[in-house]
N, C-alpha and C positions, 0 to 999 in steps of 0.2 A: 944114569936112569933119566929119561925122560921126563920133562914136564908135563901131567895130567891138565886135560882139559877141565873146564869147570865143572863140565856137565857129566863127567867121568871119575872115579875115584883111583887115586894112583894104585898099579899094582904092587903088589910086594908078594916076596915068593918069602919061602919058611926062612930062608938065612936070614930076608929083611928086615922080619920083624922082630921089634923092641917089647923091652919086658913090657905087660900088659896093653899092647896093645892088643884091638877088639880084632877076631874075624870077622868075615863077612856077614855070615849068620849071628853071631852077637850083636855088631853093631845094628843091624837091622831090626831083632830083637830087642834092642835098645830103643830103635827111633818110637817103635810101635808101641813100645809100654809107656816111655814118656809123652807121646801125643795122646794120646789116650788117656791120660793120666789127666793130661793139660788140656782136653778139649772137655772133662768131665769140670775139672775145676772152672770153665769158664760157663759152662750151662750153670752151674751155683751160683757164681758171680752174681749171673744175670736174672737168678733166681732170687737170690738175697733185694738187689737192687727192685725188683718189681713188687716185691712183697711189703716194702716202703714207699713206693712209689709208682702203685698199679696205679693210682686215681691221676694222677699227674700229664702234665700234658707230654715230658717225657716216655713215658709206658709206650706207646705206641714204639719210638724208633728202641726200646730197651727191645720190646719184643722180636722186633726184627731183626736185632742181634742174634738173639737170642735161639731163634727159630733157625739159622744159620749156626748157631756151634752143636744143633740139636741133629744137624745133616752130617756135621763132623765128627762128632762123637759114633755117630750112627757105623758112618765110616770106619772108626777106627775099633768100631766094637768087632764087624764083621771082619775087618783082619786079624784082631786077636781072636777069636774062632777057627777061622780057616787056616792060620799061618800056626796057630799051634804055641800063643804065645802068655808068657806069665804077664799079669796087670800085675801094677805097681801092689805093694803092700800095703802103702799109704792111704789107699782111697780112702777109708773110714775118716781120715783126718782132712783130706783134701776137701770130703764131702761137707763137715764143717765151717772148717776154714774156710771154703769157697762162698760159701753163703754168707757167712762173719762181714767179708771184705765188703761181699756185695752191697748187705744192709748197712751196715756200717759207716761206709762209704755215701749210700745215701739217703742214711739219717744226719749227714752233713750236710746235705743239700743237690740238689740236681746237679748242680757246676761241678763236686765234689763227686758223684758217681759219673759220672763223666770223666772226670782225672783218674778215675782208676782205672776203665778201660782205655785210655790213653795210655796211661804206664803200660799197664800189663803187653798191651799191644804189640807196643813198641818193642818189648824182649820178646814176645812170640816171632813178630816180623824177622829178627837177626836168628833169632833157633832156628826157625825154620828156612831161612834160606843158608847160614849153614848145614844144616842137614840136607837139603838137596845138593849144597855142591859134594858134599858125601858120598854119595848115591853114583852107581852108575849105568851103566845101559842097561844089564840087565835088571835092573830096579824102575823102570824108566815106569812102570805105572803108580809104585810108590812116588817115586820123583815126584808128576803130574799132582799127582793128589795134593801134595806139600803144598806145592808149587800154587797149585788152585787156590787152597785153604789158606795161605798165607798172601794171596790179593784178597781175600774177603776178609784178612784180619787185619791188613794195611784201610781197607772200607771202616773198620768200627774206630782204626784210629782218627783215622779224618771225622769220622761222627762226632767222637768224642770230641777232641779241637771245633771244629764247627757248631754244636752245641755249648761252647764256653767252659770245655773243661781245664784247660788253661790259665783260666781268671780264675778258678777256686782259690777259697781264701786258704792259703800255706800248699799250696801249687807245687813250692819245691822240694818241699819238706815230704811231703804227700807223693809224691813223683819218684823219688830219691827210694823213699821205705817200701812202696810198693813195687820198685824196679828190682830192688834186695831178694825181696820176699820172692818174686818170682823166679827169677836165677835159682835161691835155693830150692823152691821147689822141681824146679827142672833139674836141679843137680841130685836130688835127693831121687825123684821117680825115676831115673834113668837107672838108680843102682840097685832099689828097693822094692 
């Protein structure tokens, strides 16, 4: 068998495949319900964070975040429509949760919501470039979209870093718990 290209997902015929592995239509089925899942919990986030911290001199680049996973969710709403696809089960929870982390977060302090969108970012960044090396040609406008969505979410990392999320006081502790949290939530909406 050949080695797949990155930007191609290797073929497998019925012999090849192993017990549960996803077809093509599942997997893709999959991507769509977890970003979707994952581009809702981050409009909360960003929701929770500004309802703490509208008056601040932060709010402005929260917004701008903000306003960008609002174009993403947007996104991934119209694919689950048109592709015919189940949303996580979770939402009701993520819709909590997401805001929890946000305020949370920055009722600690600016630097501290700042280290959450650093963490969180930072597992989006590898999800989602995993998942496009996934993907293949004929997925190629899913790909893009990823592909897109995950340079503007490598942007909120560097915001986060550059606004001193970094120096939050328990940085690594806080890093550490929210990098957890999100992995399971990605693992959890992909099945749910």
């Amino acid at each position: 068998m050949s080695k797949a290209s990155p930007k191609t997902a290797p073929s497998r015929t019925a012999a090849d495949a192993l017990p549960g592995d996803l077809s093509k239509d599942e997997l893709v089925d999959r991507i769509i319900r977890v970003d979707h899942a994952g581009e809702f919990g981050a409009q909360r986030i960003y929701e929770g964070q500004l309802a703490v911290l509208g008056k601040r001199r932060s709010a402005k680049t929260i917004q701008h975040m903000k306003a960008q996973e609002e174009v993403h969710l947007a996104a991934f709403e119209e694919m689950i429509r048109r592709r015919r696809v189940r949303p996580t089960v979770l939402h009701p929870i993520w819709n909590i949760a997401g805001f929890a982390l946000g305020a949370g977060t920055a009722l600690l302090g600016e630097k501290a919501a700042m280290a959450c969108t650093v963490a969180v970012e930072e597992v989006i960044d590898d999800h989602y470039r995993q998942q496009a090396e996934q993907l293949g040609d004929d997925e190629a406008e899913l790909r893009g979209t990823i592909e897109t969505f995950r340079a503007e979410e490598e942007e909120h990392r560097d915001i986060g870093k550059e606004h001193g999320g970094e120096q939050a006081v328990g940085y690594p502790v806080m890093r550490a718990a929210i990098r957890a949290g999100s992995r399971a939530a990605i693992w959890l909406s992909e099945r749910f």
